[in-house]
N, C-alpha and C positions, 0 to 999 in steps of 0.2 A: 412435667415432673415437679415434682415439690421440692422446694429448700429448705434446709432445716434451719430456723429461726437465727440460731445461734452462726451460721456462716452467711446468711443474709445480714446480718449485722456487721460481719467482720470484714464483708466483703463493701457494704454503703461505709464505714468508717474507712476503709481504704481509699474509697473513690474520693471521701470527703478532703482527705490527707492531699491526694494529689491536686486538688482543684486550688488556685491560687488565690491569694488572700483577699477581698473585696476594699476598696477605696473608698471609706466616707467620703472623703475630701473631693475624691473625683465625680461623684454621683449626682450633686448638685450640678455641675460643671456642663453637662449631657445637653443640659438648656441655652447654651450658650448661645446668640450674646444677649438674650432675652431674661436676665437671671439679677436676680437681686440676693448678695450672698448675706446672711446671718446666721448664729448662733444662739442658739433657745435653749432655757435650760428652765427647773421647775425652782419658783423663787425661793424656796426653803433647802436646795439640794446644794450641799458642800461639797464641790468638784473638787475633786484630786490636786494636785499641783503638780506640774513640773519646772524645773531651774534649768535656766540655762544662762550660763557664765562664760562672760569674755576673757580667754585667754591670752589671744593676740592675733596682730595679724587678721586670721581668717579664721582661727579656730576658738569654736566654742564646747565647752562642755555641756552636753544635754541631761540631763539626769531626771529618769523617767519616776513614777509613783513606784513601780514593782522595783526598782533599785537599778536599773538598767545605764550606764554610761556610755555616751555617744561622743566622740570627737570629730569636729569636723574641719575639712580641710587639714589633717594632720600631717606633720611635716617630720616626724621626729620628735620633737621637742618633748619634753619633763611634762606631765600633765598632773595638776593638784589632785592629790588622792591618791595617786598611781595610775596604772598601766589603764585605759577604757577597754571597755567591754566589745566595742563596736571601733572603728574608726573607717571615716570616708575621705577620698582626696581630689585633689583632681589636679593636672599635670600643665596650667597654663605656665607656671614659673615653678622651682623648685621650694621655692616657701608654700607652697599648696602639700604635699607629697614626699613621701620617701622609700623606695623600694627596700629601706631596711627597718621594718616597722619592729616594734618593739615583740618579742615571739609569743608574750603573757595574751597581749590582743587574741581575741576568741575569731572576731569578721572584722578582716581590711577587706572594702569595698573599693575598689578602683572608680572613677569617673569614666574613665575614658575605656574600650574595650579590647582585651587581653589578646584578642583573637583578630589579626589582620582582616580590615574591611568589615568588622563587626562592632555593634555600638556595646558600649555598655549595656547591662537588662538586668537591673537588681529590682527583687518583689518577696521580701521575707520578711517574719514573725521574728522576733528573738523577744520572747515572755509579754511585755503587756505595750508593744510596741512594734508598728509597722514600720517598715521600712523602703521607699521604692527612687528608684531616678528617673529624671527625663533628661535626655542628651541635649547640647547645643553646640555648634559650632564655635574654635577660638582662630582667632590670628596672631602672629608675633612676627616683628620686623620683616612684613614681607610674604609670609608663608600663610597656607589656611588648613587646618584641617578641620574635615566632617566630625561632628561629634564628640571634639575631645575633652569637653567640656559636662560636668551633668551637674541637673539639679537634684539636692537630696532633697528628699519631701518625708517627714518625722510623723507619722499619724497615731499620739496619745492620750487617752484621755480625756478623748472627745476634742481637741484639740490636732490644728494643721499645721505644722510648723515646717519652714523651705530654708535651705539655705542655698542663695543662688551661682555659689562657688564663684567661680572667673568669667561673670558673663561679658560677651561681646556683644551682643548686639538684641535688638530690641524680641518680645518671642512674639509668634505667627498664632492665630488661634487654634491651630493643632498643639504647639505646644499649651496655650492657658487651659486646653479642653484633657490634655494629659497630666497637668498639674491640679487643676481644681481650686478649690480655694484653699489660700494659707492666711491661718488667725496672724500665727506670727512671722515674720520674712527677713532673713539676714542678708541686707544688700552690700554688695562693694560698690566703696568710691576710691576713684582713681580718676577717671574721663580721659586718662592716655589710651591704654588696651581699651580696659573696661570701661562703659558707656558712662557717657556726659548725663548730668546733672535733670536736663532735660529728658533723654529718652528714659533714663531710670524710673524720673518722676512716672513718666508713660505706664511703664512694667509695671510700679507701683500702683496704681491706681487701676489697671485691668484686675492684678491679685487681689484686688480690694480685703488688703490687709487690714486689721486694725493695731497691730504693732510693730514697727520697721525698725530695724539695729543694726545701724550702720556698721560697715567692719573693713577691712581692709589698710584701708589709712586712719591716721590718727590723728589730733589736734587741729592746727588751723582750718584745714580740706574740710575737715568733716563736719565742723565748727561752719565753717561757710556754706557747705551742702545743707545743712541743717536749717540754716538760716531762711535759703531759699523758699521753703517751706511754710514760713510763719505766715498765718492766715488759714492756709490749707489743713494744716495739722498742727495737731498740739506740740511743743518741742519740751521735748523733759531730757533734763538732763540729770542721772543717776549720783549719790554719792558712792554707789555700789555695784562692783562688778557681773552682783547674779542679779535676774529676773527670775521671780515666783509667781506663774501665772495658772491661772486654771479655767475652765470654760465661762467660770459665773464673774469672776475678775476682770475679762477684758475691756478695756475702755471701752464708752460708748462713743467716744466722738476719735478719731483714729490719730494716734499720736508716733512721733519718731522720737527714739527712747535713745540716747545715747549711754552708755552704760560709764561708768568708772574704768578708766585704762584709755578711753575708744576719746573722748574729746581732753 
């Protein structure tokens, strides 16, 4: 029997609607550990920008080319501009999260997941911007849970950008093969909960980053995490809170960027 053009079409755009969003970031990642990660772009083409600003803490403001605002690790707090568009958390201490999110917020994305013995599983569009996590395990004083932990992974722009929320411990190549690579990586330092200086460098260097933004603590900590690194990476320290990066922008040689607020 024939279909008539007009619901073959409505019916392939449906199917297209349900099928979930595809991962640049991950598709490279397939080759693992056989992979050498870069980004190519055509030398006359003016990539887009996106900012992303240190608020405190853990949370950054992301703000995409199509106008999109992302906060991450949101705890409640006043965020410059107003209310984000997006906000993501995650529950290792209460400065990560707040179950009374501001109600203007369009997606609170939880980290950890809603539903007893189920991980988180976020994989959504919102305008010119992917959005997905990968779970990790946290501990505190004693306790462990499975996956209460996730990382956000930002795909704009042609651009990977992770923020690795409260990680504990070092990740497994199932996770770097479910992450992919990120241009840009917002790590915590702490080396109480969150990992010491060394296993971080480790993470760091499988995500073969080329821009790391420390966050979590501030001043001296991160001032001396930073340090550890001369040789290794470039150390730039900001007079300014935002980063404007875009595909054709990113350094060539891989630097940790402290921002204004953060050292």
């Amino acid at each position: 029997m024939l279909v008539p053009a007009s619901i073959a079409l409505a019916v392939s755009a449906a199917q297209a609607q349900e099928r979930p969003p595809v991962s640049q970031c991950q598709a490279i990642a397939e080759a693992l550990p056989h992979v050498t990660f870069a980004s190519f772009a055509p030398v006359a083409y003016q990539a887009p920008e996106v900012a992303i600003t240190f608020v405190g803490h853990s949370t950054f403001v992301i703000e995409t080319p199509g106008g999109v605002r992302i906060a991450t690790d949101y705890a409640g707090a006043v965020i410059p501009g107003g209310p984000p568009d997006v906000a993501t958390m995650n529950k290792a201490h209460q400065s990560h999260f707040t179950m009374l999110p501001d109600p203007a917020i369009d997606y609170v994305l939880h980290g950890w997941g809603d539903a007893p013995g189920l991980p988180a599983e976020h994989n959504l569009v919102v305008d010119d911007v992917l959005i997905r996590n990968v779970t990790t395990d946290i501990r505190a004083f004693g306790s462990f849970e499975a996956d209460g932990n996730s990382i956000f992974i930002f795909e704009v722009a042609g651009l990977c950008i992770g923020h690795l929320g409260h990680l504990h411990h070092e990740l497994t190549d199932g996770h770097i093969a479910r992450i992919g690579r990120l241009d840009v990586v917002m790590v915590p330092i702490d080396g109480g909960l969150t990992l010491g200086p060394q296993s971080m460098s480790n993470v760091i260097e499988r995500l073969h980053s080329s821009i790391v933004l420390p966050m979590h603590r501030t001043g001296a900590p991160v001032r001396a995490f930073a340090g550890l690194f001369q040789g290794q990476y470039d150390v730039v320290y900001s007079e300014q809170p935002t980063l404007r990066v875009s595909l054709t922008t990113l350094p060539k040689t891989p630097e940790i960027l402290l921002l204004k607020g953060v050292w």
